[in-house]
matplotlib code that plots the C-alpha trace (Angstrom):
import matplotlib.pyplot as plt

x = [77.7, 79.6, 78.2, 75.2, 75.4, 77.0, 74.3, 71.8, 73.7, 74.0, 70.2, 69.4, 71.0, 69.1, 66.4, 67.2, 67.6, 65.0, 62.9, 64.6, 64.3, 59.9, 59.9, 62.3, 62.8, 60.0, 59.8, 60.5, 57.8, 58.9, 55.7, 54.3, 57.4, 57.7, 54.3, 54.4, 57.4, 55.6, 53.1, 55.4, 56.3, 53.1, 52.9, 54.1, 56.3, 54.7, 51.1, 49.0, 47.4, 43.2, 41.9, 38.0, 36.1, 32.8, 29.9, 29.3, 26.1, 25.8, 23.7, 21.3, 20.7, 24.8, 24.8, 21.5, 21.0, 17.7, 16.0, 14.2, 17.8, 19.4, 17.3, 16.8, 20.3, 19.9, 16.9, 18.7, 21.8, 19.8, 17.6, 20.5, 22.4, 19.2, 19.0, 22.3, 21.9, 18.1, 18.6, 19.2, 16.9, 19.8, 17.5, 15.2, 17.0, 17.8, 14.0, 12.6, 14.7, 13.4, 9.8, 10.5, 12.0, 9.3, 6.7, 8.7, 9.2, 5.6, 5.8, 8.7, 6.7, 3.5, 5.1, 6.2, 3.0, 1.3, 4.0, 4.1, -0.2, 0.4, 3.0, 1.3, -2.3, -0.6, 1.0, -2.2, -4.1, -0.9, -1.8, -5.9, -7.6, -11.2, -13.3, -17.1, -19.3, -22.1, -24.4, -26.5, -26.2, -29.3, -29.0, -27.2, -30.0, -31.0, -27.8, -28.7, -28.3, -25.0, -23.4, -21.9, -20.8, -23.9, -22.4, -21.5, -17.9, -16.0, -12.0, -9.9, -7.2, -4.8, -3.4, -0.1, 2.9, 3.5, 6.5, 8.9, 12.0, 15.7, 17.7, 21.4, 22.8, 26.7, 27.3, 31.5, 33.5, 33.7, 29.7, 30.4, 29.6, 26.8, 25.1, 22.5, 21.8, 21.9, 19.4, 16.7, 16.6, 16.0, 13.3, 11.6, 11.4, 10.8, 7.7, 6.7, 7.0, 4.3, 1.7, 1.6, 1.6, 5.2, 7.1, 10.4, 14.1, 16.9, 19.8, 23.5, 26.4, 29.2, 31.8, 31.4, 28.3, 30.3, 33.3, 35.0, 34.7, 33.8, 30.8, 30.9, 27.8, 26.0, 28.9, 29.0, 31.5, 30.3, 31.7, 30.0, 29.6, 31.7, 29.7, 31.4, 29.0, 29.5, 31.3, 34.8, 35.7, 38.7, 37.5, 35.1, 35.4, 35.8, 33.1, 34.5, 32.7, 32.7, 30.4, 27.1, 23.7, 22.1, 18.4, 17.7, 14.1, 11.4, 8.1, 7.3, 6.9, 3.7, 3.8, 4.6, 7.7, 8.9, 8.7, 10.8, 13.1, 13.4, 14.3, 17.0, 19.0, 18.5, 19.7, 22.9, 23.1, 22.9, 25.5, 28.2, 28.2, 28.0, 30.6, 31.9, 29.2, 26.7, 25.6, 25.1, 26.9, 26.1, 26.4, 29.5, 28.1, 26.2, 29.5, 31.0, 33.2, 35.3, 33.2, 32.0, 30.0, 31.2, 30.7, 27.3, 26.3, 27.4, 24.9, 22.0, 22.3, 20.3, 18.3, 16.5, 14.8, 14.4, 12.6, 10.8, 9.5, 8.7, 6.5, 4.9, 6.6, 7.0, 9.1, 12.0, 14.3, 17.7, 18.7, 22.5, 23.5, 26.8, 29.4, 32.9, 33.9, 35.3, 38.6, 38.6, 37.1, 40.1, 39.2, 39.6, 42.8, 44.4, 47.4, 50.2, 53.5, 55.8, 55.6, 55.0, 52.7, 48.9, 47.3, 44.7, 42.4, 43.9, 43.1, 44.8, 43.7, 42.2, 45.0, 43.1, 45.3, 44.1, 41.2, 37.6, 34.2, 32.0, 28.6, 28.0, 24.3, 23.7, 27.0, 28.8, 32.2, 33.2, 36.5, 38.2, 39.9, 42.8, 39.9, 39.2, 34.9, 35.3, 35.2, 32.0, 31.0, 31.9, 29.5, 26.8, 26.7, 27.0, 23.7, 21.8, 22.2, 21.2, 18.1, 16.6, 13.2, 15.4, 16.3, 19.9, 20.0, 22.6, 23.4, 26.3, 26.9, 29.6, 31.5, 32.0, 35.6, 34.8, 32.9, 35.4, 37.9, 34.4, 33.6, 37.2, 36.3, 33.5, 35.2, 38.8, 41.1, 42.5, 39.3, 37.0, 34.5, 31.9, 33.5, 30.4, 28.9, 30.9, 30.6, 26.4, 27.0, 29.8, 27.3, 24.1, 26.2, 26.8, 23.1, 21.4, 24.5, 23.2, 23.6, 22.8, 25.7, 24.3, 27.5, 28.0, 27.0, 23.9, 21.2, 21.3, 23.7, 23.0, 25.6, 24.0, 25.6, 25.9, 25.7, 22.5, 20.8, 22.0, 20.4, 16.7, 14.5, 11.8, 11.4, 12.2, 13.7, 13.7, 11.7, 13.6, 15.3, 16.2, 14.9, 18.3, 18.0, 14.6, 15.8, 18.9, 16.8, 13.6, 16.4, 17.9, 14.9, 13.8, 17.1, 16.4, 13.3, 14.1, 16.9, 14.9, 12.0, 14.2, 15.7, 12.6, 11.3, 14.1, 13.9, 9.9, 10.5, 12.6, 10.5, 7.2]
y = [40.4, 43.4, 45.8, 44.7, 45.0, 48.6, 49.4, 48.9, 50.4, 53.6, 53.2, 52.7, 56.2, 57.5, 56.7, 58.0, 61.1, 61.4, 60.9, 62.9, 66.0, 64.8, 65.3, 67.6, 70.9, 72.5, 71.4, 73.2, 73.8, 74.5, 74.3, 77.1, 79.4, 78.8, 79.6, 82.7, 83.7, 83.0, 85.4, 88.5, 88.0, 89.0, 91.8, 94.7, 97.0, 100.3, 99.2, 101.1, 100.0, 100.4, 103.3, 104.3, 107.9, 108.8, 111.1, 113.7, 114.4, 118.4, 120.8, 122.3, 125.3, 126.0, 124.6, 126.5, 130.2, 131.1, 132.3, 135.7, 136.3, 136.1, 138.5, 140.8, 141.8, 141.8, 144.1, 146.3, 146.4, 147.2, 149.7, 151.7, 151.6, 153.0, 155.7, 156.4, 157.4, 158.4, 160.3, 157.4, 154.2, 151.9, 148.5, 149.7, 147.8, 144.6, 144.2, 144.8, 142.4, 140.0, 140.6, 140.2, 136.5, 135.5, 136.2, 134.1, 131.6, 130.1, 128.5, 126.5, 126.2, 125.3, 122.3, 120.9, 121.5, 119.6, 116.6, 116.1, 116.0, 113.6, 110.8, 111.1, 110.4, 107.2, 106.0, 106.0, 104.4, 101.8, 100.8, 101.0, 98.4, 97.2, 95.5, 94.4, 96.6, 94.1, 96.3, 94.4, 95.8, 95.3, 96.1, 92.1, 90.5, 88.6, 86.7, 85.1, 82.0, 81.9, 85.0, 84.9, 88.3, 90.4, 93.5, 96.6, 97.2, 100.0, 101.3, 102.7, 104.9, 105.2, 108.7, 109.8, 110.4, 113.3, 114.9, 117.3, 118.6, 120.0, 122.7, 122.9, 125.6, 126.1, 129.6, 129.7, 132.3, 130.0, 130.8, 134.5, 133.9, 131.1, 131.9, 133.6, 131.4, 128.7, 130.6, 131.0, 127.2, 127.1, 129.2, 127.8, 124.6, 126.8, 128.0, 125.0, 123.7, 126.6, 125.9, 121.8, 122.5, 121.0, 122.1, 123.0, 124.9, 126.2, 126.0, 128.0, 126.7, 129.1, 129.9, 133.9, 134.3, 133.8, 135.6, 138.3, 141.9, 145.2, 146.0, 149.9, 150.5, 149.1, 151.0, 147.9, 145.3, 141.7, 139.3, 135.6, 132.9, 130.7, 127.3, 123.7, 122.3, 118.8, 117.1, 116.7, 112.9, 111.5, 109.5, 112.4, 114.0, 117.6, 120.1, 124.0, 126.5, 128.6, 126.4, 127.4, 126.5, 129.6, 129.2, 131.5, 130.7, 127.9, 127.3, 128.4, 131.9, 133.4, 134.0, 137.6, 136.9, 134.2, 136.2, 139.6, 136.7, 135.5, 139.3, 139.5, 136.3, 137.7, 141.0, 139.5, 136.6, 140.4, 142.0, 139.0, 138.7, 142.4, 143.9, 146.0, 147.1, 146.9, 150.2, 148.4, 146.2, 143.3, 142.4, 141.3, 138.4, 136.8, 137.2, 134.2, 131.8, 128.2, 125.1, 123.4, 121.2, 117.8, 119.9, 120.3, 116.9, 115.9, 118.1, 116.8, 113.9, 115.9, 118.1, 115.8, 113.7, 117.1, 118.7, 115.1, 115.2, 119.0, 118.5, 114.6, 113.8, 110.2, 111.4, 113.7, 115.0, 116.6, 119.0, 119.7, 122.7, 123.2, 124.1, 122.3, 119.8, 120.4, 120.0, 116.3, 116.9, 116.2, 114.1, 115.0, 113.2, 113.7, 115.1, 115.2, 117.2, 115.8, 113.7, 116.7, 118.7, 118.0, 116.2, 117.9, 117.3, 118.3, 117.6, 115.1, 114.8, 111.4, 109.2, 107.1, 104.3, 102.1, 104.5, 103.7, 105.3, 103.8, 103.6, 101.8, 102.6, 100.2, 98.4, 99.2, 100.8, 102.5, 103.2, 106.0, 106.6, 109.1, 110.8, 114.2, 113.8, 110.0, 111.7, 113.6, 110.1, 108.2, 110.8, 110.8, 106.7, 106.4, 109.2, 107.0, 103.9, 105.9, 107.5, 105.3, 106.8, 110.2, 110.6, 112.6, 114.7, 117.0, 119.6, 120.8, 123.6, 123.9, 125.6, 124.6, 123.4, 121.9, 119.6, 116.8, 117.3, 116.8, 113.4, 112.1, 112.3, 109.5, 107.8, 106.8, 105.5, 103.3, 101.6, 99.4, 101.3, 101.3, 103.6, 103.6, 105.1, 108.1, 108.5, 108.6, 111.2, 113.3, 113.2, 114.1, 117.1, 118.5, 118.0, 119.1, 120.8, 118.7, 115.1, 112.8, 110.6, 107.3, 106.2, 108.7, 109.4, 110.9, 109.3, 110.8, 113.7, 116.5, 118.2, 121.6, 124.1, 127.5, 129.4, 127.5, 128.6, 132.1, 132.5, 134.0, 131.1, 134.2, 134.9, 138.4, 140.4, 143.3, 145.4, 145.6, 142.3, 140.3, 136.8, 135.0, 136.9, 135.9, 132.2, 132.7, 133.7, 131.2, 128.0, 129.5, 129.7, 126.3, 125.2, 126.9, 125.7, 121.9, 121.7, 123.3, 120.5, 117.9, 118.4, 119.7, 116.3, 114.1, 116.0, 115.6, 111.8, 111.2, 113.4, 112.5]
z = [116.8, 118.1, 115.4, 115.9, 120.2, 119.2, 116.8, 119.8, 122.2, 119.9, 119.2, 123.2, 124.0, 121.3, 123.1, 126.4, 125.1, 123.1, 126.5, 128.3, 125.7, 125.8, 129.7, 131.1, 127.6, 125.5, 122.2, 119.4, 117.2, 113.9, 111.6, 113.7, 113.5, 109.7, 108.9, 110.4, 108.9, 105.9, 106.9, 107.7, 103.9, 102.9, 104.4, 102.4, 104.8, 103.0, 104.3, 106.3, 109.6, 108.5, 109.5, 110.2, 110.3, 111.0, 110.2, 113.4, 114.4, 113.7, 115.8, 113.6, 115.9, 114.8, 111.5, 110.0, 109.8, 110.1, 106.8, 108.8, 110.0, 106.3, 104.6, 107.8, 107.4, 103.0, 103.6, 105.6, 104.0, 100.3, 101.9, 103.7, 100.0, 99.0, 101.3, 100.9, 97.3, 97.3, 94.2, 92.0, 92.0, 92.3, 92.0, 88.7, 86.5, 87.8, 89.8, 86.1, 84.7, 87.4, 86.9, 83.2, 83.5, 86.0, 83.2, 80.6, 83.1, 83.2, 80.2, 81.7, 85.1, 83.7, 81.9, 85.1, 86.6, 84.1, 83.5, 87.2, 87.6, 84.3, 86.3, 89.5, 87.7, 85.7, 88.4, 90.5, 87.7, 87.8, 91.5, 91.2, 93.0, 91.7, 94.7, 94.9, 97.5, 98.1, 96.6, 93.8, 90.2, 89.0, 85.3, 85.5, 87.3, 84.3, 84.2, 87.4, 86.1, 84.4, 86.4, 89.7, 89.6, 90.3, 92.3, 91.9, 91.7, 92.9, 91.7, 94.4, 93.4, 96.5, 97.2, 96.2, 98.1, 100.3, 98.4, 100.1, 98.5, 99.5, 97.6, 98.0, 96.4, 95.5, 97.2, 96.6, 94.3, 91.4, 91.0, 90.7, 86.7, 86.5, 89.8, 88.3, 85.5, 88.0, 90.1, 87.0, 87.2, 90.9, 90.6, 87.9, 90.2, 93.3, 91.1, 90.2, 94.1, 94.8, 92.3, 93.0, 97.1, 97.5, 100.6, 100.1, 101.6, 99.8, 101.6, 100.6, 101.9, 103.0, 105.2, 105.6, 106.9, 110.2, 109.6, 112.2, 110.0, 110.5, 108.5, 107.2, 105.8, 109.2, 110.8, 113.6, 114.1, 113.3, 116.2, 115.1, 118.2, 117.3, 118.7, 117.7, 115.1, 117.4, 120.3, 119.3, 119.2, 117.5, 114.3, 113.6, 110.0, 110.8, 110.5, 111.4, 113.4, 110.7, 108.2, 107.7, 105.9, 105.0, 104.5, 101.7, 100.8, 102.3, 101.6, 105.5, 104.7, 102.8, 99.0, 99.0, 101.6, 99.1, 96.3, 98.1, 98.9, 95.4, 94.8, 97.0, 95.6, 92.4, 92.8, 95.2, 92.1, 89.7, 91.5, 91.6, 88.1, 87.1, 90.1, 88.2, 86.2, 89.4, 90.7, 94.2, 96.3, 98.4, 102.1, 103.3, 105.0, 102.5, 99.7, 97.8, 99.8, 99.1, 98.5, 101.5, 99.6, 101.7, 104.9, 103.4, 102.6, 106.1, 107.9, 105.6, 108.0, 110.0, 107.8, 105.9, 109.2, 110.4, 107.5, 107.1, 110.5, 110.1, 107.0, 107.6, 104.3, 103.0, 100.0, 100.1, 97.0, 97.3, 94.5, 94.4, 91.9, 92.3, 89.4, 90.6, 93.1, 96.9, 98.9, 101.6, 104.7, 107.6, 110.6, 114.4, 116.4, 119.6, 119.2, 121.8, 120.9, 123.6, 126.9, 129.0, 127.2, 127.0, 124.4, 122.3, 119.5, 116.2, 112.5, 110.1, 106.3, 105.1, 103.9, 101.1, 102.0, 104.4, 105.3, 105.6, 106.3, 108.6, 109.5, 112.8, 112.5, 108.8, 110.2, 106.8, 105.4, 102.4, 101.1, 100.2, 96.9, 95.7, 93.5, 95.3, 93.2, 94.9, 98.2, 97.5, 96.0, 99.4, 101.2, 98.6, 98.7, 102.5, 102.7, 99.8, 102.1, 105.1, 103.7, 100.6, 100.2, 99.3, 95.8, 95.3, 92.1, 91.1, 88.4, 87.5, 85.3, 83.0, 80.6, 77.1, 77.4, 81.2, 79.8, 78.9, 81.9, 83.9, 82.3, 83.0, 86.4, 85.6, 82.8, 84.2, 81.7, 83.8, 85.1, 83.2, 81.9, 79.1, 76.7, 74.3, 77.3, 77.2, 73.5, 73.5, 76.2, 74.1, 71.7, 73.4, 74.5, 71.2, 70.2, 73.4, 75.9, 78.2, 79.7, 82.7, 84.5, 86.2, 87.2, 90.5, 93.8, 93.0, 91.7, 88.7, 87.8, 85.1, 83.2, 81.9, 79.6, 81.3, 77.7, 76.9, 80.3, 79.7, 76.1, 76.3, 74.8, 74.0, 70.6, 69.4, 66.4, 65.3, 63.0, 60.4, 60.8, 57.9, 56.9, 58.4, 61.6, 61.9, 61.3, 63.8, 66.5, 65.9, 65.9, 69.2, 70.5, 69.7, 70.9, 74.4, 74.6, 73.8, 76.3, 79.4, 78.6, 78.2, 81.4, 83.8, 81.7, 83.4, 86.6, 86.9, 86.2, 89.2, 91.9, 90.4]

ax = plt.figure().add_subplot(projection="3d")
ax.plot(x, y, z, "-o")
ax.set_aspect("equal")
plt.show()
């Protein structure tokens, strides 16, 4: 009986306390505490807090030198060399060599032409409409009694779409050497642009058309304006003052302007190859710079509504010809060095870690990788999604041993990729020296042999040449031939 009153006793205080600790402390709640203990575990201490950038909206009037204001200054800077050394006709050569590829070009032109006029008929035929017209059709009035259909019918063939198209043309150092092989296949589709009505703007990007230098033949001292591109915000990628869009050629001007235009690129394209050879120079201005090709895709956030708009278009194409790929674009922060000194807005680079691009406008994000062509990818995706009646085609022209370190760039070993993929295009390269990715930013991305575009596809010997030299030059003609129809072919399917 005692160990049983004690047992209740001991059981009684138990109680009291346990009531007391209910009323009078706050309980401890342990679940809560443990499971977020549990959750500081998982959380690596090397992470990064996310991190979002945006696209600026770029003043155009900044961004976009003004094609009359371009080749004012070539014009003047040509013609002043000219006077300078009136004795000797310092442009004979290369303007002949010009007229001379224009003339073999139309064979190249005219194939477009007529592949183009070929889609656009079949794909009106594709979306014909047949309808009655309540018109009687009288050579089927004797089947009144076991035809319904006595009208006349009529086909519709709706009208095709208002094309427009967008040139961006790699104008950095590495060009020097393919520039102006990269150039005969911007004209050939410049040409081809004139003779089917299609308006058009080539646009070089560049970084010295705005640089602080004294120029000597002009004998003047070149002082750009300096004007922010944007309104610097923090989350901005950064765009500097000193970026440009040069408008080299556009549709705009008159045929005759197009064509002295056309003259100038060629000779500048001339004289950057053959500097030391050339017996003129070019403008300081308009000279070879680094590769703001991102900087470039950025502002065509506003050129294409803007050239859209311009030209009532309800299809645009953007043409990339670059040779290489371009350095991160940084983004804007504020920046404060100590307590007392005054914050201001500063640069940082994009840490992939962590770091996204967003688009408030589609409500979307993309993230960044390590991959400095992924960047360039990033942009290229995020511009697809913003504007999806544009097509995005690149080409890249490359070297003979470029070729491979180019396709790593696609083909990751690390990732999980199609590796018979890579082999048809190895392949198609060592038949054709050309290919087309489908696995980047732009819609589709061609890889075109600089030595192919180089080599003449016209057919000429010699004389006196001998039955292999005749053969040797036929089969690199052929070879010439096939690769520039196979590739205007590709290009004509996408913007037809």
């Amino acid at each position: 009986e005692k160990e049983t009153s004690e047992y209740q006793s001991d059981g009684q205080e138990s109680n009291d306390i346990s009531s007391e600790m209910d009323y009078n402390e706050t309980p401890d709640v342990r679940t809560a505490d443990s499971l977020e203990n549990k959750l500081q575990d998982l959380v690596g201490h090397s992470s990064y807090e996310n991190n979002y950038v945006e696209i600026p909206k770029v003043n155009l009037d900044t961004v976009v030198i003004k094609n009359s204001e371009i080749h004012d200054y070539i014009d003047e800077w040509f013609n002043l060399q000219q006077e300078k050394f009136e004795a000797l006709n310092l442009y004979e050569k290369v303007d002949t060599e010009f007229k001379k590829f224009k003339q073999t070009a139309q064979k190249e032109v005219n194939y477009l032409v007529k592949e183009f006029e070929c889609r656009k008929s079949a794909d009106s035929y594709a979306r014909a409409t047949t309808s009655r017209t309540g018109v009687l059709d009288t050579s089927k009035l004797h089947t009144y009694r076991y035809n319904e259909d006595l009208f006349k019918k009529v086909t519709t063939l709706p009208d095709g779409k208002n094309h427009g198209l967008i040139f961006v043309l790699d104008w950095s150092g590495s060009m020097q050497y393919t520039m102006k092989d990269t150039c005969k296949q911007l004209f050939n589709l410049i040409w081809f642009c004139k003779k089917v009505g299609i308006p058009f703007d080539v646009y070089a990007f560049t970084g010295e058309w705005k640089q602080n230098d004294y120029d000597r033949l002009l004998e003047k001292h070149v002082i750009p304006d300096l004007k922010p591109h944007y309104e610097k915000e923090e989350g901005l990628l950064a765009v500097h003052e000193r970026f440009s869009m040069m408008n080299m050629i556009t549709s705009e001007m008159s045929g005759k302007n197009i064509e002295r235009q056309l003259l100038n690129v060629w000779r500048l394209a001339c004289s950057f190859q053959e500097s030391w050879s050339c017996g003129y120079t070019y403008p300081p201005r308009v000279t070879l710079s680094g590769t703001p090709l991102n900087e470039a895709i950025i502002s065509l956030h506003q050129i294409i509504p803007h050239f859209q708009k311009t030209h009532r278009l309800q299809k645009v194409h953007c043409i990339v010809l670059t040779d290489g790929e371009a350095n991160t674009v940084p983004y804007h922060v504020e920046i404060q060095r100590g307590p007392d000194s005054e914050p201001y807005m500063g640069c940082r680079r994009v840490n992939p870690e962590g770091t996204f691009l967003r688009d408030r406008k589609l409500g979307t994000t993309y993230k960044f990788s390590y991959r400095y062509n992924e960047f360039t990818d990033v942009l290229l995706t995020n511009l697809r999604d913003r504007f999806p009646n544009t097509s995005f085609i690149g080409i890249r022209v490359l070297e003979g041993r470029d070729m491979n370190r180019f396709l790593n760039l696609y083909f990751d070993p690390t990732e999980d990729y199609d590796w018979t993929q890579k082999e048809k295009i190895q392949l198609e390269w060592k038949k054709t020296k050309s290919f087309c990715l489908k696995n980047s930013g732009y819609d589709a991305y061609f890889g075109i042999s600089s030595s192919v575009l180089s080599s003449d596809s016209e057919f000429e010997v010699a004389e006196d040449a001998t039955k292999a030299k005749i053969k040797s030059a036929f089969v690199k003609s052929l070879k010439t031939k096939k690769l520039n129809k196979k590739v205007l072919g590709e290009f004509i399917s996408l913007v037809a």
